[in-house]
N, C-alpha and C positions, 0 to 999 in steps of 0.2 A: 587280364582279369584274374584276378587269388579266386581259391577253391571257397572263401564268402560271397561270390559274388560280387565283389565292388573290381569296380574299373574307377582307373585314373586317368583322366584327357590329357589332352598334350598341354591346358589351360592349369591344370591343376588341380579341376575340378572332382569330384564320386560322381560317380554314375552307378546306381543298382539294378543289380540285371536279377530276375528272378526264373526258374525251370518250370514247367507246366505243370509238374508235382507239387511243387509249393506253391503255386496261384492255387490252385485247387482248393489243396488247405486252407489258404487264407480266407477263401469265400464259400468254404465248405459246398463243395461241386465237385464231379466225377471228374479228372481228367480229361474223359472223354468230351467234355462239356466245354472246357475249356477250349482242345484243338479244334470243335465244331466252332467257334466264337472266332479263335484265330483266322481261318478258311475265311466266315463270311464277313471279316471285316478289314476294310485297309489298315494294319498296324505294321509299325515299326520290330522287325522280329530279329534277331542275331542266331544267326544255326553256327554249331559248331561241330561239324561232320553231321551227326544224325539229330544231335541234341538243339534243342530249343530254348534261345532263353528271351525272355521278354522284360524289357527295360520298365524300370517302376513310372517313367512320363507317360508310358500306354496303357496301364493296367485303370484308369476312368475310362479309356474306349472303351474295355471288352462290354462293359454291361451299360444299357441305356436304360437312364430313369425316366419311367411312366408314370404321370399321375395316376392315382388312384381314383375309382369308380366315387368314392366320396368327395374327395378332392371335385373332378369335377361338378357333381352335383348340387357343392355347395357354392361353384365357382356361378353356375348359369344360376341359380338361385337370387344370391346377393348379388347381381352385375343387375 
């Protein structure tokens, strides 16, 4: 892995790995927020001695999408 992030497979392929500092960023979330999301969920993680990097195919686990209290409402509504 170069100091970008990207890995090359033995296939040829990128692979992007991102650090808990930059998910952060990207979803505008503490840090902290993040390692608690990593803990409580099975994902695919890469450590490198202390360091953390999380591969961009896992970063749809960290957050689960809830409908919305409308959403609902207007789902038992119209059905």
């Amino acid at each position: 892995m170069n100091k970008s992030g990207i890995r090359i497979t033995e296939e040829g392929n990128f692979k992007q790995y991102y650090s808990v500092k930059t998910v952060a960023k990207m979803f505008d979330v503490s840090e902290k927020t993040i390692r608690r999301l990593l803990q409580n969920r099975n994902l695919t993680i890469i450590r490198i001695g202390t360091n953390i990097r999380i591969p961009e195919t896992e970063l749809s686990k960290l957050f689960i999408e809830k409908p919305s209290t409308n959403t609902i409402i207007n789902k038992l509504l119209l059905d």
